[in-house]
Jmol script that loads the backbone (N, CA, C; Angstrom):
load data "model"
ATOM      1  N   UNK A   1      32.762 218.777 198.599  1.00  0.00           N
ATOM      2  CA  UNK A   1      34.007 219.449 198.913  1.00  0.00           C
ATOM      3  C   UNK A   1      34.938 219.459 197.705  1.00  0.00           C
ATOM      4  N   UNK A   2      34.883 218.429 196.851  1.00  0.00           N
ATOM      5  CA  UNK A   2      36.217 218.449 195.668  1.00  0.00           C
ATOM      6  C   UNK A   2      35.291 219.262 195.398  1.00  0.00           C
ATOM      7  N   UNK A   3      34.272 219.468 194.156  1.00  0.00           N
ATOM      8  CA  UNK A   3      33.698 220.319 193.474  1.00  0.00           C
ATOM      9  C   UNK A   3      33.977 222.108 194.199  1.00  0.00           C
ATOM     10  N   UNK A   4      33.953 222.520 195.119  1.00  0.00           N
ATOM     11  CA  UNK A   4      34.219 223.436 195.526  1.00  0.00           C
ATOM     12  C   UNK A   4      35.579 223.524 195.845  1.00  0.00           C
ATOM     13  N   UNK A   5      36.595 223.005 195.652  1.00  0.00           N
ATOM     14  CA  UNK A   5      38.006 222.607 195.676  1.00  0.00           C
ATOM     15  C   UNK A   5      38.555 223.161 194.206  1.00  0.00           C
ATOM     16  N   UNK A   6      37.690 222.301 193.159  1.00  0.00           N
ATOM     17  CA  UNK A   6      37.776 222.371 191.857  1.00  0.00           C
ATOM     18  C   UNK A   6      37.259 223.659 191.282  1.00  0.00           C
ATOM     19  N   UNK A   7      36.226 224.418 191.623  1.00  0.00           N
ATOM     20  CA  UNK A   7      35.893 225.608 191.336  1.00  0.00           C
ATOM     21  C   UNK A   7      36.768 226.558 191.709  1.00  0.00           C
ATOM     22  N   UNK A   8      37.044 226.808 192.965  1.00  0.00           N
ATOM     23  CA  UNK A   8      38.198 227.404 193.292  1.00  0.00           C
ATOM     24  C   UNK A   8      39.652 227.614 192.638  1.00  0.00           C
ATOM     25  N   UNK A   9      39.851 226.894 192.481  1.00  0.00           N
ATOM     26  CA  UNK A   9      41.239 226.359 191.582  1.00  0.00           C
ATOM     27  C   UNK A   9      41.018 227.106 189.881  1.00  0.00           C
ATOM     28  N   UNK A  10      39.983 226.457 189.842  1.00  0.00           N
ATOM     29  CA  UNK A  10      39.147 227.440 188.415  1.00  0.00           C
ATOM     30  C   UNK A  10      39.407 228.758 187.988  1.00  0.00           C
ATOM     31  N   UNK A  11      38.518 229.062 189.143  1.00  0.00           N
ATOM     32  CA  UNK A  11      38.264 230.483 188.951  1.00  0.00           C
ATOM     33  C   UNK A  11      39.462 231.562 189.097  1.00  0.00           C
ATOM     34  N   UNK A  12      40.380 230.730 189.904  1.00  0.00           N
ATOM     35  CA  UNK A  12      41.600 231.537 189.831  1.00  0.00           C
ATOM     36  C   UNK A  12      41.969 232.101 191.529  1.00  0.00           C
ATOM     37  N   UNK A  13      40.291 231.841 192.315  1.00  0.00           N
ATOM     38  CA  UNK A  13      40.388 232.161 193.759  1.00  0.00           C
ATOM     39  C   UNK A  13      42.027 231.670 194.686  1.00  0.00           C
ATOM     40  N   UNK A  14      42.213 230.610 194.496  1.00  0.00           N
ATOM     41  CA  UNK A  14      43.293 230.250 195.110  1.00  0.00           C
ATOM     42  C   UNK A  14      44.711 230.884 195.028  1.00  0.00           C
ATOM     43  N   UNK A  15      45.030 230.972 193.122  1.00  0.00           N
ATOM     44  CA  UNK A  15      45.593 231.703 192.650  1.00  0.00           C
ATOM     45  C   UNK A  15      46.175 233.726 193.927  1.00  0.00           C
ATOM     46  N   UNK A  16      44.834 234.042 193.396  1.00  0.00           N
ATOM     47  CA  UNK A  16      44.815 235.548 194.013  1.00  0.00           C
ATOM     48  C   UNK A  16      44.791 235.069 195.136  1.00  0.00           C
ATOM     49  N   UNK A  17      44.880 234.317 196.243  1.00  0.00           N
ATOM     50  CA  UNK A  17      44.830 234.405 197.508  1.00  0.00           C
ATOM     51  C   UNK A  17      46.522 233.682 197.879  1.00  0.00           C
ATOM     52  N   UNK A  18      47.009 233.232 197.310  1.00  0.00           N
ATOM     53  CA  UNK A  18      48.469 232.684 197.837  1.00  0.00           C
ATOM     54  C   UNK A  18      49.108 233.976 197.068  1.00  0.00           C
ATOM     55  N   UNK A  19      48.718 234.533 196.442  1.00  0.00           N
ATOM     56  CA  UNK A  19      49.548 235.424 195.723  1.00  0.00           C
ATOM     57  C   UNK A  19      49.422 237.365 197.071  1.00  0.00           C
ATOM     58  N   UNK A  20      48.336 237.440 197.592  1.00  0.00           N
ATOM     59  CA  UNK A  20      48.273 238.135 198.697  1.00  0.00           C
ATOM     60  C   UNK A  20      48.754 237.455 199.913  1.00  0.00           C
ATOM     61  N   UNK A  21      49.616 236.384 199.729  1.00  0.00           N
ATOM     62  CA  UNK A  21      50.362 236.003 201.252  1.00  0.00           C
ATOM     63  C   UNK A  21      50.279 236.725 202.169  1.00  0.00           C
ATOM     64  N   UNK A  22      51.912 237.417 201.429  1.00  0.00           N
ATOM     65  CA  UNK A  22      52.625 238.188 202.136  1.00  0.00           C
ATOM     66  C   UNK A  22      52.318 239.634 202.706  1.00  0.00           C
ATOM     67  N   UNK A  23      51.280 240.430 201.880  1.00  0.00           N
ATOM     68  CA  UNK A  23      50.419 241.306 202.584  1.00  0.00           C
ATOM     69  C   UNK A  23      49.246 240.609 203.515  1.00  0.00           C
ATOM     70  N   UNK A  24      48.820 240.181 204.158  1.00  0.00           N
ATOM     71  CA  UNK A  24      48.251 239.505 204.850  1.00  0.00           C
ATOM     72  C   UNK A  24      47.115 239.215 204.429  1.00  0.00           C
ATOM     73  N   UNK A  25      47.076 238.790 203.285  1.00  0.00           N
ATOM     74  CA  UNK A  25      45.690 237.601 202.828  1.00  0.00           C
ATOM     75  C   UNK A  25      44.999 239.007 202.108  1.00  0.00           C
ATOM     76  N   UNK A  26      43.435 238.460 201.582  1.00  0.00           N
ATOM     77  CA  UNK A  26      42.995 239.341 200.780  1.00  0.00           C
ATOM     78  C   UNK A  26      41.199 239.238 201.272  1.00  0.00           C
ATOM     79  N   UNK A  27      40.448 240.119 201.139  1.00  0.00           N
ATOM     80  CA  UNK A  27      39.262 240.367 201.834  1.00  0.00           C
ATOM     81  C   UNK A  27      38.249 239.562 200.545  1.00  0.00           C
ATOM     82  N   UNK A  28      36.886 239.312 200.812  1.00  0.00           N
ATOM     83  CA  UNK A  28      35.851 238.710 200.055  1.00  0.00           C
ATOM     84  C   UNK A  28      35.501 239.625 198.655  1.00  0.00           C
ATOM     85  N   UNK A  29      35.750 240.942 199.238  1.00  0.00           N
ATOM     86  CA  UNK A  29      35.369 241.995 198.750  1.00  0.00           C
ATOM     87  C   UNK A  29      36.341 242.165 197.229  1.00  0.00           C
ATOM     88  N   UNK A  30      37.414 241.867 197.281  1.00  0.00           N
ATOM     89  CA  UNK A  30      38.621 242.631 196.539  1.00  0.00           C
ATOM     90  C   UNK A  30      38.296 240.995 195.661  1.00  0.00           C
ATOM     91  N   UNK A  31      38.404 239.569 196.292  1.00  0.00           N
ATOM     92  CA  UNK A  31      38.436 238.748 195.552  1.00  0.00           C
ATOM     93  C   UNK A  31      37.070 238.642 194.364  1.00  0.00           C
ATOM     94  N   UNK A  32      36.394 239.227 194.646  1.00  0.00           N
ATOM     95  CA  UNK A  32      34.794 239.668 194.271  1.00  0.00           C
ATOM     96  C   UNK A  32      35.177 240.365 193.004  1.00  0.00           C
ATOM     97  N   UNK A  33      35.868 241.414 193.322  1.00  0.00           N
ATOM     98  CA  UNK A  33      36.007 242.810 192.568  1.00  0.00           C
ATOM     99  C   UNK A  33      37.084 242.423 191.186  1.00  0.00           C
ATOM    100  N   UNK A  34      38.311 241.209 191.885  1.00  0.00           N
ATOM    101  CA  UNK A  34      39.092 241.361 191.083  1.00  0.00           C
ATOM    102  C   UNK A  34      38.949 240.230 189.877  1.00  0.00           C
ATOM    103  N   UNK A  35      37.770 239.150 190.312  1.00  0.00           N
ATOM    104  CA  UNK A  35      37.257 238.461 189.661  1.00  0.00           C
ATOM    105  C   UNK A  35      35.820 238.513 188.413  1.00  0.00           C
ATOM    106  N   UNK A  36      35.388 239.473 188.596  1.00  0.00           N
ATOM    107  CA  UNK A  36      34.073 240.085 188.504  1.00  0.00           C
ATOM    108  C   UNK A  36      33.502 239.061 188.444  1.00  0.00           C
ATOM    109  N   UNK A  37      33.129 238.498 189.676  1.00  0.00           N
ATOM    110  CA  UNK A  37      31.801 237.365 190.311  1.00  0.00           C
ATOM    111  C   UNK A  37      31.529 238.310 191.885  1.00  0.00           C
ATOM    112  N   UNK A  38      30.114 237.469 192.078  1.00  0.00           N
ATOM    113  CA  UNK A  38      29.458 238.532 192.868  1.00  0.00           C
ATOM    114  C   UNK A  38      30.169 238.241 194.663  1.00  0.00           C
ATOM    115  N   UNK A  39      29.664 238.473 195.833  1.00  0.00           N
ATOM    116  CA  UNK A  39      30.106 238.489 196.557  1.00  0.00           C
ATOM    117  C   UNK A  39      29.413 237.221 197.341  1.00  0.00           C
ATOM    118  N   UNK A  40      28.180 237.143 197.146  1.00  0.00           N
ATOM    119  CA  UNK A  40      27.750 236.510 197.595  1.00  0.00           C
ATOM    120  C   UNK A  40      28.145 234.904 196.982  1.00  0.00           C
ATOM    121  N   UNK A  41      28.446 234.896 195.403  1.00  0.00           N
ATOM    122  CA  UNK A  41      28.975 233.376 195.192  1.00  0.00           C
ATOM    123  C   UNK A  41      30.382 233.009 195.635  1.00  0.00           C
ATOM    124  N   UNK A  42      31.602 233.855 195.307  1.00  0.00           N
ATOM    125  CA  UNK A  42      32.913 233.786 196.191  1.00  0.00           C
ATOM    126  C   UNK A  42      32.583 233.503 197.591  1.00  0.00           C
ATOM    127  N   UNK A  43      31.671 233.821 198.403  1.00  0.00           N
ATOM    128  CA  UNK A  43      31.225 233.908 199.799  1.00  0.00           C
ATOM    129  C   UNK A  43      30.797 232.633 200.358  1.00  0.00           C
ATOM    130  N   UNK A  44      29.908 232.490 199.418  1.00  0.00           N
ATOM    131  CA  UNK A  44      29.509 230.202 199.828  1.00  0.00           C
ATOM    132  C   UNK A  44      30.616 229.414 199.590  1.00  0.00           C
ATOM    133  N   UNK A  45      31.404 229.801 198.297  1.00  0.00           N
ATOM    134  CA  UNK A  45      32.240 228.795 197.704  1.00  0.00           C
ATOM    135  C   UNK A  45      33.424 228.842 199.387  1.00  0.00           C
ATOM    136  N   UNK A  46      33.644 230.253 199.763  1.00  0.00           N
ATOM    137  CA  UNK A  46      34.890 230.105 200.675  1.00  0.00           C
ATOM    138  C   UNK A  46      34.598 229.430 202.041  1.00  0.00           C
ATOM    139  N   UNK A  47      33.314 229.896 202.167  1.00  0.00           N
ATOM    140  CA  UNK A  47      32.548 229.580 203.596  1.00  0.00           C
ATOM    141  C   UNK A  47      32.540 227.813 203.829  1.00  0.00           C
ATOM    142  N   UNK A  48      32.653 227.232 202.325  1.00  0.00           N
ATOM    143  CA  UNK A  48      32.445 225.831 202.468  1.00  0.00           C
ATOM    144  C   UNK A  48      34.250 225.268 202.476  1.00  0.00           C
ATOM    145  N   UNK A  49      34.906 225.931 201.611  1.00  0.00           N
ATOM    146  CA  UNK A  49      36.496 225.872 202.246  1.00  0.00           C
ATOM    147  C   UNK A  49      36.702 225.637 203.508  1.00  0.00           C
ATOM    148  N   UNK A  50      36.791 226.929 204.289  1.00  0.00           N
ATOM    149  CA  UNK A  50      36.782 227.464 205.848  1.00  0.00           C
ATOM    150  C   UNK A  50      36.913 226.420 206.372  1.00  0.00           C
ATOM    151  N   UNK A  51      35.108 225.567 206.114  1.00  0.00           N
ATOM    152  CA  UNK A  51      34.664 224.174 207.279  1.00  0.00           C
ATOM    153  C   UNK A  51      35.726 223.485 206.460  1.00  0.00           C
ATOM    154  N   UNK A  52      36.325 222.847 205.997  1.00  0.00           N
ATOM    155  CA  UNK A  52      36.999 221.905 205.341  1.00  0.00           C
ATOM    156  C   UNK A  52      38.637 222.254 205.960  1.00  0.00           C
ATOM    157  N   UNK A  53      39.032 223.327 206.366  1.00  0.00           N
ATOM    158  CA  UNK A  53      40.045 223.893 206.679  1.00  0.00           C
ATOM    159  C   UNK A  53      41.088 223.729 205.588  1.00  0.00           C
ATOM    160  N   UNK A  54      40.509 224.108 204.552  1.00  0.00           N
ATOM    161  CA  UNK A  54      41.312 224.809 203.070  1.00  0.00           C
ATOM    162  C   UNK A  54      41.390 226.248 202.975  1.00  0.00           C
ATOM    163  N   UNK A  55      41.106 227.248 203.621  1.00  0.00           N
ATOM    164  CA  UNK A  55      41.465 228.600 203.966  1.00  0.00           C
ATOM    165  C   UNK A  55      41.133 228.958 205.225  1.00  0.00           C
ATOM    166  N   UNK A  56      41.480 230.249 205.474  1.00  0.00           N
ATOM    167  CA  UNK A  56      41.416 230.702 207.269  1.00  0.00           C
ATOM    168  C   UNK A  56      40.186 232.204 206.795  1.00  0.00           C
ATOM    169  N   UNK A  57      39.644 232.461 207.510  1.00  0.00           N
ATOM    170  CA  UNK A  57      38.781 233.060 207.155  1.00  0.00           C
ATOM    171  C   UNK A  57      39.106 234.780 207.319  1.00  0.00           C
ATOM    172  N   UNK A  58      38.308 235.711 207.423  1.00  0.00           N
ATOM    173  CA  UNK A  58      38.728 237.010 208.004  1.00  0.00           C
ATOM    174  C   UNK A  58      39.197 237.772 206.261  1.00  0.00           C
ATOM    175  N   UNK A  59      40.597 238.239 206.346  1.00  0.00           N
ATOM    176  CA  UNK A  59      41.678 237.947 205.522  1.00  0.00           C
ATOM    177  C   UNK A  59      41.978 236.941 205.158  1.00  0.00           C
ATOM    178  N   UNK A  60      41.449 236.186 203.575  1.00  0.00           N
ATOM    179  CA  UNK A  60      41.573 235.082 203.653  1.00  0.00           C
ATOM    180  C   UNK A  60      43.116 234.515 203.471  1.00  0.00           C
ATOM    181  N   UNK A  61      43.411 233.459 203.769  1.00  0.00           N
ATOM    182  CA  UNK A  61      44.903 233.024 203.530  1.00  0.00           C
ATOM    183  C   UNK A  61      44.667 231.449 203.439  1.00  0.00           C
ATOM    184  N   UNK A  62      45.438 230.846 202.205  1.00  0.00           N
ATOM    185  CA  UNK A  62      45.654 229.466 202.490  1.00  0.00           C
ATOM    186  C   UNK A  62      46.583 228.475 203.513  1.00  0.00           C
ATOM    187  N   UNK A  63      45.516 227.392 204.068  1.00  0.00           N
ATOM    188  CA  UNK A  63      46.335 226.926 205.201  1.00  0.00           C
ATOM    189  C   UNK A  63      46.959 226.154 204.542  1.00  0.00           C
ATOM    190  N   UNK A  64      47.915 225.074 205.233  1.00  0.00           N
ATOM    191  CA  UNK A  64      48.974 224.001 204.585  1.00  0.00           C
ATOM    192  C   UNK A  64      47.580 223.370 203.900  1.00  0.00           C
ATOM    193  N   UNK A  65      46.817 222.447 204.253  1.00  0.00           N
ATOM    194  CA  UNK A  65      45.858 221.811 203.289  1.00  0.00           C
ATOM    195  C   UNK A  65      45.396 222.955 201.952  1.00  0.00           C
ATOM    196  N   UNK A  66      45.417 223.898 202.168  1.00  0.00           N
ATOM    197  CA  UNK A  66      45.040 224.624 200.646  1.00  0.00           C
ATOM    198  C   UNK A  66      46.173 224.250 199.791  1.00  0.00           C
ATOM    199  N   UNK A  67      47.034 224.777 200.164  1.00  0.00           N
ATOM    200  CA  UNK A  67      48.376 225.112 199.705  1.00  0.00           C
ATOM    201  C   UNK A  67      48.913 223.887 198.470  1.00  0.00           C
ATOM    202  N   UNK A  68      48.578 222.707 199.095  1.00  0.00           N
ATOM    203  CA  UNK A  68      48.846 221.558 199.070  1.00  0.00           C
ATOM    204  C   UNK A  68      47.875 221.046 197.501  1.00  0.00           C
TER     205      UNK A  68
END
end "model"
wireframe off; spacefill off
backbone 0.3
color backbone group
C-alpha cells in the first residue's frame, strides 16, 4: 500500500485528481491521457487505492485519507 501511495504521489496522479475537485473528479481515461501512461497501469495503481479507501472510485476523487 505505501509503495502505491508513493507512486501515486509521483506520478503526479493525486496532484490531477484534487485539482479536478470541484468539477467532479476526473475519469481513468483523461488521467491516462494527461499523464501519457497507459490505462491499464493508472487502473491497478487506483484499484489498489479504492481498497485502501485513498480515492472513491467512478469519477475519481480524493477521500479525507487521500487528501491527508
Amino acid at each position: 500500500m505505501f509503495q502505491v501511495t508513493v507512486s501515486l504521489r509521483k506520478l503526479g496522479v493525486f496532484s490531477i485528481i484534487f485539482d479536478r475537485r470541484k468539477k467532479g473528479g476526473i475519469t481513468i481515461d483523461e488521467i491516462s491521457k494527461e499523464l501519457s501512461i497507459s490505462t491499464y497501469g493508472i487502473g491497478v495503481l487506483l484499484e489498489i487505492a479504492e481498497s485502501s479507501n485513498i480515492v472513491d472510485k467512478g469519477n475519481y476523487l480524493l477521500t479525507i485519507t487521500g487528501y491527508f
